[in-house]
C-alpha positions, -999 to 999 in steps of 0.1 A, spaced: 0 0 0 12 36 -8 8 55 21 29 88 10 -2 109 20 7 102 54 46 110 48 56 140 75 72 168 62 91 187 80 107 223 73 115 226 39 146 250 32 163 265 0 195 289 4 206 314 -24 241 329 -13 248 369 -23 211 372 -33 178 376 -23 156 349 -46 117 345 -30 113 309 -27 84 286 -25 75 263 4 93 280 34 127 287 21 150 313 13 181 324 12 215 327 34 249 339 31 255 326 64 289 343 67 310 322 50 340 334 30 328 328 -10 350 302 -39 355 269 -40 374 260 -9 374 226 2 391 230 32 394 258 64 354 255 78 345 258 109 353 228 131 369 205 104 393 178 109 416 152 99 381 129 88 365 154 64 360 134 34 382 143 1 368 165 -26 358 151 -59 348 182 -74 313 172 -83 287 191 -58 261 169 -58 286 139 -44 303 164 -19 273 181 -5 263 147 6 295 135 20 296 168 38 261 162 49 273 132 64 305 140 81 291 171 98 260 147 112 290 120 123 308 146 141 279 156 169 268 116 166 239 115 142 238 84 121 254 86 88 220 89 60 222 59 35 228 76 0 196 64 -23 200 70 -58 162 67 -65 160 98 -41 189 113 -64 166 112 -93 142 135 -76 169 158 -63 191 154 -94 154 164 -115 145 195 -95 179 213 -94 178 208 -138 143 224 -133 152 253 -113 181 259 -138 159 257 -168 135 283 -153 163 299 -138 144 300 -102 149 289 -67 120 270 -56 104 241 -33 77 240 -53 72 231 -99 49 240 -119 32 217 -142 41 226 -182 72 243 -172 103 231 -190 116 200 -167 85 194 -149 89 162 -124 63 168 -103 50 199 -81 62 192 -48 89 173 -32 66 145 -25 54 141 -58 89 144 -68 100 111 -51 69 90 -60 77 104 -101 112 88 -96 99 53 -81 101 58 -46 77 39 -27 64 49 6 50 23 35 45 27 70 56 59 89 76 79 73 89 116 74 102 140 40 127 169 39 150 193 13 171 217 14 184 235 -17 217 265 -27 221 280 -50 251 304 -57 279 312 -82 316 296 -81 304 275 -48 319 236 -39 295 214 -27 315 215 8 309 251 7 269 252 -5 262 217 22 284 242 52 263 278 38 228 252 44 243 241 79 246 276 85 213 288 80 192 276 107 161 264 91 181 247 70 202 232 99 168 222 116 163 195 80 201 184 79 206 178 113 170 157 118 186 124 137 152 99 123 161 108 87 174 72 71 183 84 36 197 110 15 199 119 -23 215 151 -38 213 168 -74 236 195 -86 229 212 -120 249 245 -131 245 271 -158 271 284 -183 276 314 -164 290 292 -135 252 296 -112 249 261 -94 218 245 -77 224 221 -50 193 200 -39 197 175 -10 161 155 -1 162 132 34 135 105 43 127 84 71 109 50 49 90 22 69 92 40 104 113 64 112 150 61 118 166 54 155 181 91 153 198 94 185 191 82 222 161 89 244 165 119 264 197 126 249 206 162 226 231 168 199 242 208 198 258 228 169 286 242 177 300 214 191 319 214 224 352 227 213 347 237 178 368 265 163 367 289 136 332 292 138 318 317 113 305 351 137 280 365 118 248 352 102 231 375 77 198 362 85 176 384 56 194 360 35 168 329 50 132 329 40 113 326 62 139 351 81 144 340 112 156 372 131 130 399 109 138 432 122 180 427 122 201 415 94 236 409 107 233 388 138 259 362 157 264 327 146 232 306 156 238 282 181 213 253 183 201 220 204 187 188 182 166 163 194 148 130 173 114 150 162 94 124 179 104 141 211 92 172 230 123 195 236 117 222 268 133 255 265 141 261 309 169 288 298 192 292 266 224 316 270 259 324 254 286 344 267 321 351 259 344 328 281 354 348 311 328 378 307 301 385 337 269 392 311 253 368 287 248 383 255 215 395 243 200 364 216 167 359 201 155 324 212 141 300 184 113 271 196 80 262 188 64 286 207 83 316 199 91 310 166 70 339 148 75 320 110 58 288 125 87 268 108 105 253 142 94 221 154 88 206 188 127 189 191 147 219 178 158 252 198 184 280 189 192 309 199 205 334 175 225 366 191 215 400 179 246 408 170 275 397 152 301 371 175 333 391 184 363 372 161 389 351 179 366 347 207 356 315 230 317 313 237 308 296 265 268 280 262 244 266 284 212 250 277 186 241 313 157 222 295 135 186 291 130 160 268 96 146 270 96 161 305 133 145 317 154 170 328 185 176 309 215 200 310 242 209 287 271 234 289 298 238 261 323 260 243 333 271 207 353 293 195 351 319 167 374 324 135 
């Protein structure tokens, strides 16, 4: 039996770096204060086990997908290329209709079906059982895939997708212009019950304890929805993860810089305060209202529950 109608979406997010493109279906755009090029190497918290370029973005935005979940102790996604086919499909179409979109429309060059959902069934996937959808999609000029996955990481909304622990699979689609303009499209799906994501009444947090040369400014008109509405520049967001069949409790949420006596003044991102409606019940952030000092160690700690437990977390990271 198909039962895709009962497939749970959760926040779709697209990401256009150095412009504003209006984008269907809850996404938008970020710059999320990354240096621009091709770099492959020099982001924030990587390590000897970040995987090798191959110069293909598609390829590399997954594997970087992948090693930035391993590093705060998500399961690695299983790459699907019947999920590719949807992914690989809409990045042609938005480069066709030159547009950045969650969302097709029917007799438009490239047409595979009008929304992510529709997308996977076109390309043969089959649905049973419970099951949750995402996607997340850059687009940008002269960008790696490392560098378009990291810019999605980033942008919170996005993060929220990427960083889901239930999702079991992953397939990614990169299609670029003569004039150098890439789209990178990554879709994630939890098939025949969702995935075991991380432990009960456990978090995962990004930054990481001891992560450096974190990025310190988020340019958060770049997102759509935007996150922070009435500021553009704004610090680094900082953020708490659990598996989105659990109830995450905001108690408190601060950051400081190590040594200082105030905690800085931040926006805090839930389900209840989120004024977009886009965060769900096992994500928080907060998002400082302005831009992280450089060179500087944050110190963060997070007083909350997990399906009413109790649970505390204090950790560092330090800025580039």
């Amino acid at each position: 039996m198909n039962n895709i109608h009962r497939a749970r979406q959760i926040a779709l997010a697209c990401t256009a770096a150095w412009a504003l493109v209006a984008c269907g279906g809850g996404g938008g755009g970020s710059n999320a204060g990354a240096s621009n090029g091709t770099q492959s190497t020099g982001f924030s918290g990587q390590d000897a086990s970040a995987p090798a370029p191959t110069n293909n973005i598609a390829t590399d935005g997954l594997n970087w997908i992948n090693y930035r979940r391993g590093q705060i102790g998500m399961p690695a996604l299983t790459h699907s290329s019947v999920i590719d086919v949807a992914a690989q499909g809409h990045s042609n179409y938005q480069r066709t209709n030159n547009i950045v979109t969650h969302t097709q429309t029917a007799g438009k060059p490239g047409y595979t079906g009008a929304d992510l959902q529709d997308r996977l069934q076109a390309a043969g996937y089959i649905f049973t059982g419970e099951n949750a959808i995402g996607e997340v999609i850059s687009a940008t000029s002269g960008g790696s895939g490392f560098y378009m996955a990291e810019e999605l990481i980033t942008a919170i909304y996005h993060r929220f997708v990427i960083f889901e622990p239930v999702f079991k699979e992953i397939g990614t689609g990169a299609a670029t212009t003569s004039a150098n303009y890439s789209y990178f499209t990554a879709d994630f799906v939890a098939n025949e019950g969702y995935g075991p994501g991380i432990p009960a009444g456990t978090v995962v947090t990004w930054p990481f304890n001891g992560q450096t040369q974190v990025p310190s400014t988020f340019l958060s008109d770049y997102e759509e929805p935007d996150p922070v509405p009435n500021i553009n520049a704004v610090g680094y967001p900082v953020s708490v993860h659990t598996n989105l069949t659990r109830k995450l409790t905001v108690q408190s949420f601060t950051i400081r810089a190590h040594g200082a006596g105030a905690d800085l003044q931040s926006m805090l991102l839930d389900k209840d305060t989120d004024v977009n409606k886009t965060t769900s019940q096992s994500v928080a952030a907060i998002i400082p209202t302005a831009p992280l000092a450089s060179g500087t160690t944050y110190d963060v700690t997070f007083n909350g529950a997990v399906d009413g437990t109790p649970i505390s977390r204090s950790w560092s990271f330090t800025t580039k």
